[in-house]
Each structure stands twice: as structure tokens, then as C-alpha cells.
C-alpha positions as CSV (number, residue, x, y, z in Angstrom):
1,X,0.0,0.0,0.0
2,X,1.5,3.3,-0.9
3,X,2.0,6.0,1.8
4,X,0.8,8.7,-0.2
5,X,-1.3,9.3,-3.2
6,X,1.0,9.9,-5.6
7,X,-1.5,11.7,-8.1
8,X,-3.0,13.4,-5.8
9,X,0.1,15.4,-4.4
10,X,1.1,15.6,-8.3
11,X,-1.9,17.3,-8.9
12,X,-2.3,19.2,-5.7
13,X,1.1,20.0,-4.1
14,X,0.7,18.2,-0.9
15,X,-0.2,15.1,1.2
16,X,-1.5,14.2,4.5
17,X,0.2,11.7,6.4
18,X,-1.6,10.2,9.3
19,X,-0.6,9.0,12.3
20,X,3.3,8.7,12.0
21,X,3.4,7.9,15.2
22,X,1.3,6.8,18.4
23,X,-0.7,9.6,19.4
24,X,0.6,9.4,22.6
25,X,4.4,10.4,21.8
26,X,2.8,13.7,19.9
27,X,0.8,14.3,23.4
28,X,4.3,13.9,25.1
29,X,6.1,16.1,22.7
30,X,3.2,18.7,23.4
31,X,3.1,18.9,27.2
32,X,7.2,19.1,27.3
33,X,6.3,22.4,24.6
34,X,3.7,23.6,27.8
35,X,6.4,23.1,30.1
36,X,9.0,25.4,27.9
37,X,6.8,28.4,27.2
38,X,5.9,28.4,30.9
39,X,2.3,28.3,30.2
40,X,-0.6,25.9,31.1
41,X,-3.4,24.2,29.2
42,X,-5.5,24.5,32.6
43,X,-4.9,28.2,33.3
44,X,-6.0,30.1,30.0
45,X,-5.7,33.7,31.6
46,X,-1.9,33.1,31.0
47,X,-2.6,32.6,27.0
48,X,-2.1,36.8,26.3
49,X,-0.2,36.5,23.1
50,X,-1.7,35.0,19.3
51,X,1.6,33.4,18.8
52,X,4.3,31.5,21.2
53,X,7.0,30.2,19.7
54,X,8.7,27.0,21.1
55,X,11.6,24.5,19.4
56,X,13.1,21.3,19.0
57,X,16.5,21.3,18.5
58,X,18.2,18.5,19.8
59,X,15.0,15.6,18.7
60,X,15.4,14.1,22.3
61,X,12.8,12.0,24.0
62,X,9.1,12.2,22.0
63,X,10.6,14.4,19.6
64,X,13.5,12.1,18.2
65,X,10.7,9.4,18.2
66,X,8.4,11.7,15.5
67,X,11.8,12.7,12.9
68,X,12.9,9.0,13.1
69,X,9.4,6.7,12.4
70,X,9.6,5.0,9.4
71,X,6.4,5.8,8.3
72,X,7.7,9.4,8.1
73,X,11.1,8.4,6.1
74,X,8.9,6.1,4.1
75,X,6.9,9.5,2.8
76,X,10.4,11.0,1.9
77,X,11.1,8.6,-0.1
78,X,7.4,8.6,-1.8
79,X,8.2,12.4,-2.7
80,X,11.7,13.3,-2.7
81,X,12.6,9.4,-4.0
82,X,15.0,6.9,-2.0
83,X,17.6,9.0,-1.0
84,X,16.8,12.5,-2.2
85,X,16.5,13.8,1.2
86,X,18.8,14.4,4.1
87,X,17.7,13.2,7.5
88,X,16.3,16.0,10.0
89,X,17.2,15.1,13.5
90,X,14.8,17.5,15.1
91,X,11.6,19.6,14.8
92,X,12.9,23.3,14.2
93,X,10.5,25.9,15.3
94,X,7.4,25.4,16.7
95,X,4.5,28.1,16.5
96,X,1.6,27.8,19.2
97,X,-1.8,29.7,18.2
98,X,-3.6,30.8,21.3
99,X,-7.4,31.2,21.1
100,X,-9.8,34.3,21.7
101,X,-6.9,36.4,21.1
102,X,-6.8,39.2,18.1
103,X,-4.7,37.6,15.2
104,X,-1.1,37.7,14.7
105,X,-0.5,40.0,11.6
106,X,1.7,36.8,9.9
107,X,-1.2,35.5,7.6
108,X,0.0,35.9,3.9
109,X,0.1,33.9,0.8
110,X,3.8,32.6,0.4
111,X,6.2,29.5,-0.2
112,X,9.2,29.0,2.7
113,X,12.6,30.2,2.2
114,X,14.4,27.7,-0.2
115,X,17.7,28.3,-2.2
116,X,20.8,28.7,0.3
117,X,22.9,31.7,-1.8
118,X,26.5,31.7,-1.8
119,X,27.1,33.6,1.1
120,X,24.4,31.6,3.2
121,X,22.0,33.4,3.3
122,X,18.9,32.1,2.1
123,X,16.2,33.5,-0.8
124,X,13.0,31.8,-2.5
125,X,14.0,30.4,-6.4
126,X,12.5,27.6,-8.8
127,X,16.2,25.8,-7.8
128,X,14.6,24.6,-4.3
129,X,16.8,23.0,-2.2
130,X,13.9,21.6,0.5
131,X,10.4,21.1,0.8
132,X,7.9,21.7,4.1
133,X,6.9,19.4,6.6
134,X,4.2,20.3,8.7
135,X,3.9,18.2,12.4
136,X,0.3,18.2,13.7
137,X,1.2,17.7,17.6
138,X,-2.5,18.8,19.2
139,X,-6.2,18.0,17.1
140,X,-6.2,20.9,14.7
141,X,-9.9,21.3,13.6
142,X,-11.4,24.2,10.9
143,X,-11.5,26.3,13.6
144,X,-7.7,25.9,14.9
145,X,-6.1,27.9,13.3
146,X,-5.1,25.2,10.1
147,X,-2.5,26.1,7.4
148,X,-4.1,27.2,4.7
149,X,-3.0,25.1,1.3
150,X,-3.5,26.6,-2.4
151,X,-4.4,23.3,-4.3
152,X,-2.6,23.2,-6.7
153,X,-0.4,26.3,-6.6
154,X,3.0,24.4,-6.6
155,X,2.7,24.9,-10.5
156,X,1.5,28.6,-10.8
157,X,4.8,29.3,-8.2
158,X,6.8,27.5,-10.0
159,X,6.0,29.5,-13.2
160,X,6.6,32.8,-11.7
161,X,9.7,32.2,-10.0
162,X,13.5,32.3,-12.1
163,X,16.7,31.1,-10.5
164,X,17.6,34.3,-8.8
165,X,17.0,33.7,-4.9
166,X,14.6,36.6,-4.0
167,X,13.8,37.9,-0.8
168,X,10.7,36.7,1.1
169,X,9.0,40.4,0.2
170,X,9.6,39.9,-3.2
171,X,8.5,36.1,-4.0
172,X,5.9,36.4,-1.8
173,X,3.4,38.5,-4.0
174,X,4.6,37.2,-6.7
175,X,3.1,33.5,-5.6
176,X,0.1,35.0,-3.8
177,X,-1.1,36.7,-7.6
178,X,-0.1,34.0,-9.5
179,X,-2.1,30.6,-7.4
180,X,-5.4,33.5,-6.3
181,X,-8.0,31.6,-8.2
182,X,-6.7,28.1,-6.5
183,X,-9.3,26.5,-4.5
184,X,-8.1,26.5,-0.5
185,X,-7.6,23.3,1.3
186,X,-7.3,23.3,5.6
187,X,-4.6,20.7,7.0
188,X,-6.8,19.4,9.8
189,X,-6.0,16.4,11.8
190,X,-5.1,14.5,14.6
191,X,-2.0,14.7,17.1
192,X,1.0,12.6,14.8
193,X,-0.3,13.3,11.6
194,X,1.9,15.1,9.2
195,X,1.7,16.9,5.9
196,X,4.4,17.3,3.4
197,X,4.6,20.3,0.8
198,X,5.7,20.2,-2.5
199,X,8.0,23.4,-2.0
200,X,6.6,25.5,-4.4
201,X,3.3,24.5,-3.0
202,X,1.8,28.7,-2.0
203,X,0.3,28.4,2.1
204,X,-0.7,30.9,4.8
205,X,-1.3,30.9,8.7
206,X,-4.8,31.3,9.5
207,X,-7.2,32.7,12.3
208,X,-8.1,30.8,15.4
209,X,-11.5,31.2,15.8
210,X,-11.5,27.9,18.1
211,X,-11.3,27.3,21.6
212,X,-7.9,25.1,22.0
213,X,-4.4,26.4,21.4
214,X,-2.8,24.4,18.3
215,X,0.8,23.2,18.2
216,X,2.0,22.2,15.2
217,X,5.9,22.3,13.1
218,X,6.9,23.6,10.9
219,X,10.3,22.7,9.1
220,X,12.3,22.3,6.0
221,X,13.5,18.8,5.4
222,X,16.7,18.9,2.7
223,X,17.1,17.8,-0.1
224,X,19.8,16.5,-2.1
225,X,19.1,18.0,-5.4
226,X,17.1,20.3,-6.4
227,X,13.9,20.7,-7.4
228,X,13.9,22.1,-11.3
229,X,11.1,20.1,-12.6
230,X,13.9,17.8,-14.6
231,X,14.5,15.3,-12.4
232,X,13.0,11.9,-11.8
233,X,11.8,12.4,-8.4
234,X,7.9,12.9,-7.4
235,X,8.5,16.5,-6.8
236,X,10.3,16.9,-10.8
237,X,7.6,15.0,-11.9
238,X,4.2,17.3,-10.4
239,X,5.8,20.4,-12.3
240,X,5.5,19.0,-15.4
């Protein structure tokens, strides 16, 4: 059975992976993220800001346990093919979205960061070097505050974009224009489900209009060549 739909994230950019692991290691890997940020899911008059931002950096303990399931590496491999991608030891950056709160003004159309220039800093190009993974570690309903997916959109990026890394201000309109009239897609689910972006695939934070704060990651994974729409790999393949 394959781990993905392999047309279906052709056609629309992206996949849903569920359950990568036990629901119970994403639970653990949440309350260690409560304890960081020094808040409480029982004390809501401490939630005061639309976004906290926690991290994984060393994948220890719950964490380690998410990068490394086989079910994860398995959907690499579906996308990026055997061995296009490096391994990513640990989560990155983790934005929580706090209910009841007004939003965070950090809601626009754009693709990640993803051509490395020569002097290391990083730009947005149609030579990307990664593509997006997205960690779903608390229930993430319509109301949750749900990345926002353009289906579809990886192609109308893709078209815009040369191989000059731009800045984040400068790709980003370009992408939003370009994938507008692309039907929008919520990536809802349950604590250990995952969704990979194609990296050209165009996505925005939303609201929470819900009552539950929603922890989710968001990360580039690698890869080892990149993604021109020549290759062989999955990601080549849905540009075409």
C-alpha cells in the first residue's frame, strides 16, 4: 500500500500523512512544549499573546521518536525518492496559536525560504533546495487555526519564480497573484499526523476562531538535489 497518493500530491502539491506515530508520543512532545513556554493548558488567563514560539533542537525523548518513524522516512522517499533527502534530527520551530486572542499579523500567501545563496543566506528560487513538513502535535480542527493550502499552486509558483534567490517580500506577491483563483484546502487532523509540501506549494497561517491552542511544526526537510522540474523524483515529476 502506498504511503501517499502519488497523483493526488502531483496534482495538488501536498499530502496528509496520518498517524506517523502513536498519538501518545505527539501528546508527550506537546506537554514538554507547555512546560518550555511556561504556560498551562488549565490556566488560560496566561494565554495573552496570538503566537508563542517554542523549538526542537536536539530531537530528544518524544521528539527524536516523530523525525525518526519509518512511516515518516517512508513519505520522503514517496516524494523526494530513495535517498533524495537528508535526514532531520529534530523539529525546528514550533509556532503555538492561542485562542480568543486578536490575530497575529503573519497570515499571507507565500512558499518558505528555499535556495541557500552563496554567502548563506537564504532567498525563495524555482532551484529549491527543501520542501515543508508540517507536524500536527494537538487536534487541529477548521477552527484551529489550520495552514491554509493553495491546491494546486505548486505549479502557478513555479511559473513565476527564475533562479535568482529573491527575498521573502519579493517572492511572496509574486506567488500569492499567481495561485489566487486556487481552490483553498485546511490541514486538519489528529495529534502525529503530518503533511508534506511540495516546496513550491503557495500556504498561509490562519485565524483561530477555536477554543484550544494548536501546536504544530513547521520545518524544512533537505534535499539532495534540487527541485527544477527535470528530475525523476515525485517533486520533478508534479511540475510538469
Amino acid at each position: 500500500m502506498q504511503i501517499i497518493d502519488v497523483e493526488r500530491f502531483a496534482a495538488d502539491g501536498f499530502a496528509k500523512v496520518e498517524a506517523v506515530v502513536a498519538r501518545q508520543v505527539a501528546d508527550a512532545a506537546r506537554d514538554l512544549l507547555w512546560q518550555q513556554i511556561g504556560l498551562s493548558p488549565g490556566e488560560p488567563s496566561g494565554w495573552r499573546e496570538p503566537v508563542v514560539w517554542a523549538s526542537d533542537m536536539t530531537g530528544a525523548g518524544p521528539f527524536g521518536e516523530i523525525m525518526n518513524s519509518p512511516r515518516l522516512h517512508a513519505a520522503y522517499d514517496a516524494v523526494a525518492g530513495p535517498g533524495g533527502w537528508l535526514p532531520r534530527g529534530s523539529l525546528g520551530m514550533i509556532p503555538i496559536r492561542f485562542p480568543r486572542l486578536p490575530p497575529a499579523d503573519d497570515r499571507g500567501w507565500h512558499i518558505d525560504l528555499n535556495t541557500q545563496r552563496p554567502d548563506g543566506t537564504w532567498g525563495t528560487s524555482a532551484r529549491s533546495q527543501t520542501m515543508l513538513l508540517l507536524i500536527l502535535l494537538s487536534e487541529v480542527g477548521p477552527d484551529d487555526a489550520p495552514t491554509r493550502v493553495r491546491a494546486g499552486s505548486h505549479r502557478d509558483a513555479f511559473a513565476v519564480l527564475g533562479e535568482e534567490a529573491l527575498a521573502h517580500t519579493e517572492a511572496g506577491p509574486l506567488v500569492e497573484a499567481a495561485s489566487r483563483e486556487r481552490p483553498v484546502v485546511h490541514a486538519t487532523g489528529e495529534p502525529g499526523d503530518v503533511y508534506l509540501l511540495h516546496p513550491y506549494t503557495v500556504h498561509a497561517a490562519d485565524e483561530h476562531r477555536g477554543t484550544r491552542p494548536r501546536f504544530m511544526s513547521q520545518g524544512p526537510v533537505l534535499l539532495k538535489r534540487p527541485v527544477t522540474g527535470q528530475g525523476d523524483s515525485l517533486l520533478d515529476r508534479a511540475l510538469r
